[in-house]
C-alpha positions as CSV (number, residue, x, y, z in Angstrom):
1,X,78.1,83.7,121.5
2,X,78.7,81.3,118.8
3,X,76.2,82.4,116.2
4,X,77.4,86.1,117.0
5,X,80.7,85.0,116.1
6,X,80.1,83.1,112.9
7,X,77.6,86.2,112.1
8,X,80.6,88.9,112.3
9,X,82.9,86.2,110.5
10,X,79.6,86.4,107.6
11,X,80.2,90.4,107.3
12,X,83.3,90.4,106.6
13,X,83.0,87.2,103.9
14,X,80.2,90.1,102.6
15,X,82.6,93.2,102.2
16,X,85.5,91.2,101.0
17,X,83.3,89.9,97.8
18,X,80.6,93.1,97.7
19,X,82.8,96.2,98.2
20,X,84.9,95.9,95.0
21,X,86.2,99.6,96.3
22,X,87.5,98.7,99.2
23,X,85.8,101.9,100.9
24,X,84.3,99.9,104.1
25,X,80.8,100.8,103.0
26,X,78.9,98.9,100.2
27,X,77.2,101.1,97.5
28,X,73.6,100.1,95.7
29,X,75.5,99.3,92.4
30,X,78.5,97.2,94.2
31,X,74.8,95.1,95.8
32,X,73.4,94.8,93.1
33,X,76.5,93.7,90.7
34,X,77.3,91.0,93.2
35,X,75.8,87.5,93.9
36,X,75.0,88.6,97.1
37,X,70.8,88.7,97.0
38,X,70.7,85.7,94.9
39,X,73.0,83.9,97.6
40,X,70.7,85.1,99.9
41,X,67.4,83.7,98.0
42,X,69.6,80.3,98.3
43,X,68.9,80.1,102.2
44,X,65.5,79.7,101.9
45,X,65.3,76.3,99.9
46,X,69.1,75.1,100.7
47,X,68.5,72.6,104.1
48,X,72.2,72.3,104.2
49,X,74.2,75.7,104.8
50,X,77.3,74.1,103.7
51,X,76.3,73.3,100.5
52,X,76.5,77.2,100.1
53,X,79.9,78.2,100.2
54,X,79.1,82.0,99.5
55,X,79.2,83.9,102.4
56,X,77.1,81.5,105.1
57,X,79.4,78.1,104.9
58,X,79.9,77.1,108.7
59,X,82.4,74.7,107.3
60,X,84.6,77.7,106.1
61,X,84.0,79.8,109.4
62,X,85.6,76.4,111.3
63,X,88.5,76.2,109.3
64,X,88.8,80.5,109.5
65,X,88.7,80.2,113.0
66,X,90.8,77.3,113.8
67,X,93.4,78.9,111.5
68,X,93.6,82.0,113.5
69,X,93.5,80.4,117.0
70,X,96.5,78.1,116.2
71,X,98.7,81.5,115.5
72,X,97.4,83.6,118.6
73,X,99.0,81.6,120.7
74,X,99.1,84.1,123.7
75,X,95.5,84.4,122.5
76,X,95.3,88.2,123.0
77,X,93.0,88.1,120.5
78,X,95.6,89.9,117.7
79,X,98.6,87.8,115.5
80,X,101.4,89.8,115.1
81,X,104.3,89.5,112.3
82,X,106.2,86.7,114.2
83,X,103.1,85.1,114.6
84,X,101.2,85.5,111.7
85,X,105.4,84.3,110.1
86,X,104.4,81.0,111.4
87,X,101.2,80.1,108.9
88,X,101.7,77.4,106.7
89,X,105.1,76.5,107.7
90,X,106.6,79.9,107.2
91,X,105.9,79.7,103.7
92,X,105.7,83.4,103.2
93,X,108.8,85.9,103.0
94,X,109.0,88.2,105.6
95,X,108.7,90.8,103.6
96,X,105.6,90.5,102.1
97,X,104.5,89.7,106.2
98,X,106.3,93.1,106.7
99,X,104.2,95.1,104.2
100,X,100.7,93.4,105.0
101,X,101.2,95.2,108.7
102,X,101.9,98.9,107.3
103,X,98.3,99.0,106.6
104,X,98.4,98.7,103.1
105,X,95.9,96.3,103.3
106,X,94.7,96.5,107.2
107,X,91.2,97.6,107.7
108,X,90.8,97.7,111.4
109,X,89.2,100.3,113.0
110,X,90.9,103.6,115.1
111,X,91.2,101.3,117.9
112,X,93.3,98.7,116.4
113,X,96.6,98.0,117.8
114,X,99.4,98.9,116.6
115,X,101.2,96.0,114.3
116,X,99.0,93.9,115.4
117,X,96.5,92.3,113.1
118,X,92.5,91.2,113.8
119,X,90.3,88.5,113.6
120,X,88.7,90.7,110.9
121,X,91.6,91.5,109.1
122,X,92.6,87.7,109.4
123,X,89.8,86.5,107.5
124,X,90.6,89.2,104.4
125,X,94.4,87.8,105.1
126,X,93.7,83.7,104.7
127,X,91.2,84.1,101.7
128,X,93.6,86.3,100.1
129,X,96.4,84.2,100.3
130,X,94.7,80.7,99.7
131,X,92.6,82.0,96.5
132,X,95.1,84.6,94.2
133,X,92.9,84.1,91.7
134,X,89.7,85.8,92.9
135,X,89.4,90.0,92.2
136,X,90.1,91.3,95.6
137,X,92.9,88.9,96.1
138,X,94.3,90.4,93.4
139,X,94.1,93.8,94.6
140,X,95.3,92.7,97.8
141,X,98.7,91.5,97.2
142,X,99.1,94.2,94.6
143,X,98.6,96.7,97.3
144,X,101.7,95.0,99.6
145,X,104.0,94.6,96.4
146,X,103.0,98.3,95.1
147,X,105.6,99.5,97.9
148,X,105.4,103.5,96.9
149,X,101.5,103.4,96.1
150,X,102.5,104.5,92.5
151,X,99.9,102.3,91.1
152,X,102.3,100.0,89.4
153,X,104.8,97.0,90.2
154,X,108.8,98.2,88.6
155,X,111.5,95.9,88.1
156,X,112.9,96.9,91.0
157,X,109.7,96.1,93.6
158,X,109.6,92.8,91.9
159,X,113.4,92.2,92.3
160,X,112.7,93.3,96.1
161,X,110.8,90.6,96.9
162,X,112.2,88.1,94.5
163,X,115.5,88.6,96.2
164,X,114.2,87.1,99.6
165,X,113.1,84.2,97.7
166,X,116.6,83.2,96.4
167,X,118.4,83.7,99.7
168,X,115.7,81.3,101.0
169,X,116.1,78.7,98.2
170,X,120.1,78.7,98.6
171,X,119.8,78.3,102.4
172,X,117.8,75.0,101.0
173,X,120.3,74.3,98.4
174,X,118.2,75.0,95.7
175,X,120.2,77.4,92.7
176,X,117.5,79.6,92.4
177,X,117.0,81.2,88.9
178,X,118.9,84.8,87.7
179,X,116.3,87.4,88.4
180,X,117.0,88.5,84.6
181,X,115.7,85.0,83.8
182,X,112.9,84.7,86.2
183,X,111.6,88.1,85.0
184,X,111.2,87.1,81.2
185,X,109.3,84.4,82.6
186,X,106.9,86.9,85.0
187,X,106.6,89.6,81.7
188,X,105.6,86.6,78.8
189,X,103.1,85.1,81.6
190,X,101.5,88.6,83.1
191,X,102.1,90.5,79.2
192,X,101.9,94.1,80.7
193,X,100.1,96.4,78.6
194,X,103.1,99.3,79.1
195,X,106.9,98.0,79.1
196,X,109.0,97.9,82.4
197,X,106.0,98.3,84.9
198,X,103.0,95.6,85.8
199,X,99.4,97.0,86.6
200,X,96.5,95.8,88.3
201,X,94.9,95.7,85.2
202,X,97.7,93.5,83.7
203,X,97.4,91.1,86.5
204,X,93.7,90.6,86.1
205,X,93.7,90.4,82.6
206,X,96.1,87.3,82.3
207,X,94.4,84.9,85.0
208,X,97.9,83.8,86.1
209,X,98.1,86.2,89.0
210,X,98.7,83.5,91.3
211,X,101.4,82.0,89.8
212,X,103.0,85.5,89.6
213,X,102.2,86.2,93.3
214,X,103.5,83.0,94.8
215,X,107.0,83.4,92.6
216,X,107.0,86.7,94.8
217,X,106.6,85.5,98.3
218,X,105.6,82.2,98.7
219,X,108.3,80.0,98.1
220,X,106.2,76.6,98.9
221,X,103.8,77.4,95.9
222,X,106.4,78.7,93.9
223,X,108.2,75.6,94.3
224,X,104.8,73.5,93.6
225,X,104.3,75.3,90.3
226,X,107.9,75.0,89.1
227,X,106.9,71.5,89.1
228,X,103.6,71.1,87.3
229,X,103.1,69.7,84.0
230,X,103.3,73.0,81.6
231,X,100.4,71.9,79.6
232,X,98.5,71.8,83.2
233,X,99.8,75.0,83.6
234,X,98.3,76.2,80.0
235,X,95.0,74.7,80.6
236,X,94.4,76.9,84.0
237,X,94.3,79.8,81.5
238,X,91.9,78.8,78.8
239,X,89.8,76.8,81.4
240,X,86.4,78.6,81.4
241,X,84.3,76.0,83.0
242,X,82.8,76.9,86.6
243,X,84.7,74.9,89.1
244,X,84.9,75.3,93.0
245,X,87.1,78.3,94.2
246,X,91.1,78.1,95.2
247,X,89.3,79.2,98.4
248,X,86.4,76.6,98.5
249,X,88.8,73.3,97.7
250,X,91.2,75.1,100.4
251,X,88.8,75.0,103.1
252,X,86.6,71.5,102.1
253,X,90.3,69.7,102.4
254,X,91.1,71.7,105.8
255,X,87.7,70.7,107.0
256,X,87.7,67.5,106.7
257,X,91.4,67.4,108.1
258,X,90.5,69.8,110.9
259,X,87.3,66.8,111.6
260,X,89.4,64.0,111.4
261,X,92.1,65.4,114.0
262,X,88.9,66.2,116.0
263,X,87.7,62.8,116.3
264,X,91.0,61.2,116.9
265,X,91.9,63.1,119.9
266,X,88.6,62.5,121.1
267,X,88.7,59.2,120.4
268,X,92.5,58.8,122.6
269,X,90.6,60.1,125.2
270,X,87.6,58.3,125.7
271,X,89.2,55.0,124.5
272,X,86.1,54.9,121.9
273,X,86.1,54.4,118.4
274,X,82.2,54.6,117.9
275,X,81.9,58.3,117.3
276,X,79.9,59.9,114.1
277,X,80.0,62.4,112.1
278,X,77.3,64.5,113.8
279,X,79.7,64.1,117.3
280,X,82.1,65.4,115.5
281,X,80.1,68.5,114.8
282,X,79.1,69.1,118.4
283,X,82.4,68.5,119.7
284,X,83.6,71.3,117.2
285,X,80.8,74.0,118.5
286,X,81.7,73.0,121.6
287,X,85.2,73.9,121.5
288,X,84.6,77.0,119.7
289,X,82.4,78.3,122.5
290,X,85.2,77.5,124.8
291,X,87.4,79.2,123.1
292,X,85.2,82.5,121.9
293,X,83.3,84.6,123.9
294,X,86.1,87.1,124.4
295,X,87.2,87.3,121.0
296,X,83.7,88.2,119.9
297,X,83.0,90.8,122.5
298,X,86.7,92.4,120.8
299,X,86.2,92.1,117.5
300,X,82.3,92.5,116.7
301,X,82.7,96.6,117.9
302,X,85.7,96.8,115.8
């Protein structure tokens, strides 16, 4: 039930980097411009799945999993808005929670509860939010801040969602910059192609798209940003060196946090201190099967 599990989480990893069209069936030119075969080619002389961090990485299917298990707390096997309001320390607005549940950006099947969101759609959800700098990121939060599906973000869609933010930062008695202000900031960064309106296009273009989205709704990175160095800031966009994901970093650091927790309760209990890091990895398999075998028979037919 385990390998069944990690092979569903696999497909979705698939679609969410293959289909660039977001039409739930990939196309021999979306194959064939991806990394997808050559990833593939990689499992036959990689020993260590791990060290592939495409698609396969059991490491990133732990932390995926352990992520959505702490928020279905009923475990029902869905997250709804008050749950899914509790990830990272309520660090996103509610209303960018409120707009990833109108199915903007949903892609359950006909049988998916209403307001309710999947395992499936909660691996789309946490890659999305911990790397805004990959494509369908991108798209992604674009789709929950476009809120009439004109295409485009106004003024006033980003003042809707900047507006949350302030009321959060004076309820933690932080003076929040004018929205005027704050939006000069947003149009020198992004540089929009056409005056008073942001595109998808705009957003990928200026390879600041996470700074932009986390100003928006997430008022822990926003916060994080305001305080970096502005020259660190400057050499994010002209860095053209290949480097390990937002996503890959994200889940390597939750890993090894999610392991160490692990072994410490483990160690509480048995009163030992002897354990390795291969015990570690069977007591992690172990706890997954535990906790999985409904969650696959759920999600793998939707």
């Amino acid at each position: 039930m385990v390998l069944y599990l990690i092979f569903f989480q696999v497909i979705q990893r698939i679609f969410y980097i293959v289909n660039r069209s977001w039409s739930g069936k990939i196309s021999l030119i979306e194959l064939r411009k991806s990394n997808f075969l050559q990833t593939l080619a990689l499992l036959e002389e990689e020993e260590d799945i791990n060290q592939i961090t495409d698609y396969f990485s059991y490491e990133h299917f732990y932390v995926i999993y352990c992520k959505f298990w702490e928020l279905d707390t009923d475990h029902d096997l869905y997250i709804n808005q008050s749950d899914l309001a509790r990830y990272n320390d309520q660090a996103l607005s509610n209303r960018i929670i409120e707009r990833i549940f109108t199915g903007a950006v949903l892609r359950g099947s006909q049988e998916q509860k209403e307001n309710q969101m999947s395992y499936a759609d909660f691996v789309w959800f946490l890659i999305s939010e911990e790397d805004k700098r990959c494509l369908t990121s991108i798209e992604y939060w674009f789709r929950c801040m476009d809120l009439d599906g004109d295409g485009t973000l106004s003024m006033y869609e980003l003042e809707y969602f900047y507006e949350e933010q302030c009321e959060r930062m004076e309820s933690m008695g932080i003076e929040p910059l004018p929205f005027h202000d704050l939006l000069c900031q947003m149009l020198d960064l992004v540089k929009p192609e056409y005056e008073g309106r942001i595109t998808l296009g705009d957003l990928k273009r200026c390879r600041m798209a996470h700074v932009f989205y986390n100003t928006f709704f997430n008022l822990e990175k926003y916060l994080d940003n305001e305080q970096r160095d502005p020259f660190a800031v400057q050499k994010d966009i002209e860095n053209d060196s290949p480097e390990p994901s937002d996503w890959d970093r994200y889940a390597a650091e939750e890993y090894e946090i999610l392991v160490a927790e692990e072994s410490g309760s483990v160690q509480l209990q048995e009163g030992s201190f002897e354990d390795d890091y291969e015990t570690d990895e069977l007591l992690s398999m172990s706890e997954i099967e535990e906790k999985s075998d409904n969650l696959v028979v759920s999600h793998v037919s939707a």
